[in-house]
matplotlib code that plots the C-alpha trace (Angstrom):
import matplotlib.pyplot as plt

x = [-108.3, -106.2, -103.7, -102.4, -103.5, -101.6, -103.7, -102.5, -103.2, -101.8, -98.9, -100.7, -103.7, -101.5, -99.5, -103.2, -103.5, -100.0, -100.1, -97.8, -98.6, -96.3, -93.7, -94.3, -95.4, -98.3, -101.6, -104.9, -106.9, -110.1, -107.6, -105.9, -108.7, -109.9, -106.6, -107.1, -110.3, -111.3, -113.8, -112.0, -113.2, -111.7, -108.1, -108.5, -109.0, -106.7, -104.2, -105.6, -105.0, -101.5, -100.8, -97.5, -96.5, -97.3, -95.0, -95.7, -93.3, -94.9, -98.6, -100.4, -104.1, -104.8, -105.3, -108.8, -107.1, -105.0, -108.2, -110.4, -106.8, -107.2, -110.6, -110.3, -108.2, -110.6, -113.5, -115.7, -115.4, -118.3, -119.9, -119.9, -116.2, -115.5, -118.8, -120.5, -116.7, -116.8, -113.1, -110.1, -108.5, -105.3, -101.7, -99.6, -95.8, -94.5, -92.8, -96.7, -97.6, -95.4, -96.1, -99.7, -99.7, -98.7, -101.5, -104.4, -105.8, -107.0, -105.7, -104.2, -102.4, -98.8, -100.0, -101.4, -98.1, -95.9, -97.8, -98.1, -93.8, -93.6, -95.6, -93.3, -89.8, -91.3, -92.5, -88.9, -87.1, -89.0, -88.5, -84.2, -85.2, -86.7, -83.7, -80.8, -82.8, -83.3, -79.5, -78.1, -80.5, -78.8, -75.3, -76.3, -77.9, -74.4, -73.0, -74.3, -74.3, -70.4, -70.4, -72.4, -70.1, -66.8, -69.4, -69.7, -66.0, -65.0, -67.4, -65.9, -62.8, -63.8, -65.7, -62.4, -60.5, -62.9, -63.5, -60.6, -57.8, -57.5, -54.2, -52.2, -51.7, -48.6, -47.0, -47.1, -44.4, -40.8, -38.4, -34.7, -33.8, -30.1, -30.9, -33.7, -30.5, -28.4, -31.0, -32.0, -28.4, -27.9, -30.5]
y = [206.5, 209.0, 211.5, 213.7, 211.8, 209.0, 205.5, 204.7, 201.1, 199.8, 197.7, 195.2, 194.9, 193.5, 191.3, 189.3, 188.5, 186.6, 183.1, 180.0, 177.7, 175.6, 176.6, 180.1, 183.5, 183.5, 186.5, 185.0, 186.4, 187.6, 189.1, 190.7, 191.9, 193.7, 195.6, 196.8, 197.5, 195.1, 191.9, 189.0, 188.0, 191.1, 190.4, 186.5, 187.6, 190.2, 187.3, 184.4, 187.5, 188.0, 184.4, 184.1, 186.8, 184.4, 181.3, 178.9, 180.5, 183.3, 182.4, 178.7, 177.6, 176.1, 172.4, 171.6, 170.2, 173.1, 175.2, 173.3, 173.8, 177.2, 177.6, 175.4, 177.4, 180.5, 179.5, 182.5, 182.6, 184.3, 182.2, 185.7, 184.5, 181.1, 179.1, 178.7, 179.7, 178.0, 178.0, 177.6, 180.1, 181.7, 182.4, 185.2, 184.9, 188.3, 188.1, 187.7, 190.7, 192.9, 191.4, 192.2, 195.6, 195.9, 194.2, 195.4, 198.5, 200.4, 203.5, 202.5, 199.2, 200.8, 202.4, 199.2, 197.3, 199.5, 198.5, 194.8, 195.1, 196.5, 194.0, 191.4, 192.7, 193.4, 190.0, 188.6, 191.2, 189.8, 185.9, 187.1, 188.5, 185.5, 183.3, 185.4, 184.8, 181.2, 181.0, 183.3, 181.1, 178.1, 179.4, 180.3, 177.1, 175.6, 178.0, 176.9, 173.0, 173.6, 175.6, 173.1, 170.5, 173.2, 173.5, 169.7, 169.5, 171.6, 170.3, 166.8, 168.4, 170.5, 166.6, 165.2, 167.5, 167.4, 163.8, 162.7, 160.5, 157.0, 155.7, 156.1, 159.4, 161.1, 164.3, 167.6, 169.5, 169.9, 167.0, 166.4, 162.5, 163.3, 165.1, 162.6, 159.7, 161.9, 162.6, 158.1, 158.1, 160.1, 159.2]
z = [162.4, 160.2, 161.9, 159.3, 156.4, 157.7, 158.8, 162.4, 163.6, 166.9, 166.5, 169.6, 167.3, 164.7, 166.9, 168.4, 164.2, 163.9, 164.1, 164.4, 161.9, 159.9, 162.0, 160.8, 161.6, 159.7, 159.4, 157.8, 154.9, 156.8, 159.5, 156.3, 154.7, 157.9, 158.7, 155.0, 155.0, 152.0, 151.9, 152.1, 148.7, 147.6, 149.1, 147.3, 143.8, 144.1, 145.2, 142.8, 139.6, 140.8, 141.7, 140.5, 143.3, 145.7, 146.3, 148.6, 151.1, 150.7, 151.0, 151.2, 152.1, 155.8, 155.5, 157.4, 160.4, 160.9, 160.5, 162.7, 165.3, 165.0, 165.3, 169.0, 170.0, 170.1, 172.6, 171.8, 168.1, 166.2, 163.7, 161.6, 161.6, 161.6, 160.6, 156.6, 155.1, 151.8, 150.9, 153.2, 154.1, 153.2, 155.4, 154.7, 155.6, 156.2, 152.9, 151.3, 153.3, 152.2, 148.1, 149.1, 149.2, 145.7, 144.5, 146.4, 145.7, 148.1, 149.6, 153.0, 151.8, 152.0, 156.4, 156.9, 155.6, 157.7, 161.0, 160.2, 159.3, 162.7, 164.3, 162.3, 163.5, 167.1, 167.3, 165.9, 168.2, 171.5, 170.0, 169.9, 173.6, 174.4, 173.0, 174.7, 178.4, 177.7, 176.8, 180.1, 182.3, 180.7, 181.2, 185.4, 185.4, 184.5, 186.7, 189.7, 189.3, 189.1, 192.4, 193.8, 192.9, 194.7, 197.8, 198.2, 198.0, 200.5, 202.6, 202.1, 203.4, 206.1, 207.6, 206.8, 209.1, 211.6, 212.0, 214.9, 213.9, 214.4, 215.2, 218.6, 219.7, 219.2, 221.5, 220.7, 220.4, 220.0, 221.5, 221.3, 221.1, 222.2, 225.5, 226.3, 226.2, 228.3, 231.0, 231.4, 231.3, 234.4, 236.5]

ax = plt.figure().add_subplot(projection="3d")
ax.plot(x, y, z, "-o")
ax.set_aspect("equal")
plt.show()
């Protein structure tokens, strides 16, 4: 796929090769080696040769049970893929990405870094999206338990002044005690 000598891979195709493992956005050698356009063993001795590039925060191998994980989470995996692998396989932090294109070799590395960087900030741009919703639902959720609390108050109120008074009933109006003595005392 070139377009003025330029490799063009959709960002999306990127994006469905990031995984959350560790608690990190991870891509996986065989997913890595495929984007460039490498075997897999390829990509691994180019890593093993240039180990010291590679820090644990930057790249680690899958323990078995988060492999086998994985691998249940894909119902319609190809054996091709997942079945008769020897050694386990490898995750890529995007900081490990980006060291890998200086040590492979081949002639798209640097297009095919700049895609999976965009999938990597697109990914963390949606996740700050994601974050700023879940905190304005938060805040309206807050909202509205205080104006239910208002709307239960006033209707506290409104009862109260509705309900009818108990106690004797008094009159209405405007009287004058001193003219009420003069008129008993006339009549």
């Amino acid at each position: 796929m070139m377009a003025d000598n330029q490799l063009v891979i959709p960002v999306e195709r990127v994006q469905r090769v990031i995984y959350l493992i560790r608690g990190q956005k991870v891509m996986l050698d065989y997913d890595l080696a495929d984007l460039y356009g490498v075997p897999t063993k390829a990509l691994k001795q180019a890593v093993k040769r240039n180990i010291d590039r590679f820090p644990s925060d930057f790249m680690f191998e899958l323990r078995e049970q988060e492999f086998a994980n994985l691998r249940s989470q894909f119902v319609t995996s190809s054996l091709s893929r997942w079945g008769g692998r020897r050694y386990k396989p490898m995750a890529f932090t995007q900081e490990g990405v980006a060291m890998l294109s200086g040590v492979l070799r081949s002639d798209c590395a640097v297009q095919v870094n700049i895609a999976i960087m965009r999938a990597f900030v697109n990914l963390r741009e949606a996740l700050t999206a994601s974050k700023e919703l879940a905190r304005k639902l938060a805040e309206l959720e807050r909202r509205i338990a205080s104006h239910d609390e208002n709307i239960l108050t006033l209707f506290q109120a409104i009862r109260q002044l509705m309900a009818p008074k108990e106690g004797p009933n008094k009159r209405i109006g405007f009287q004058l005690r001193e003219k009420r003595a003069a008129y008993s005392a006339r009549g």
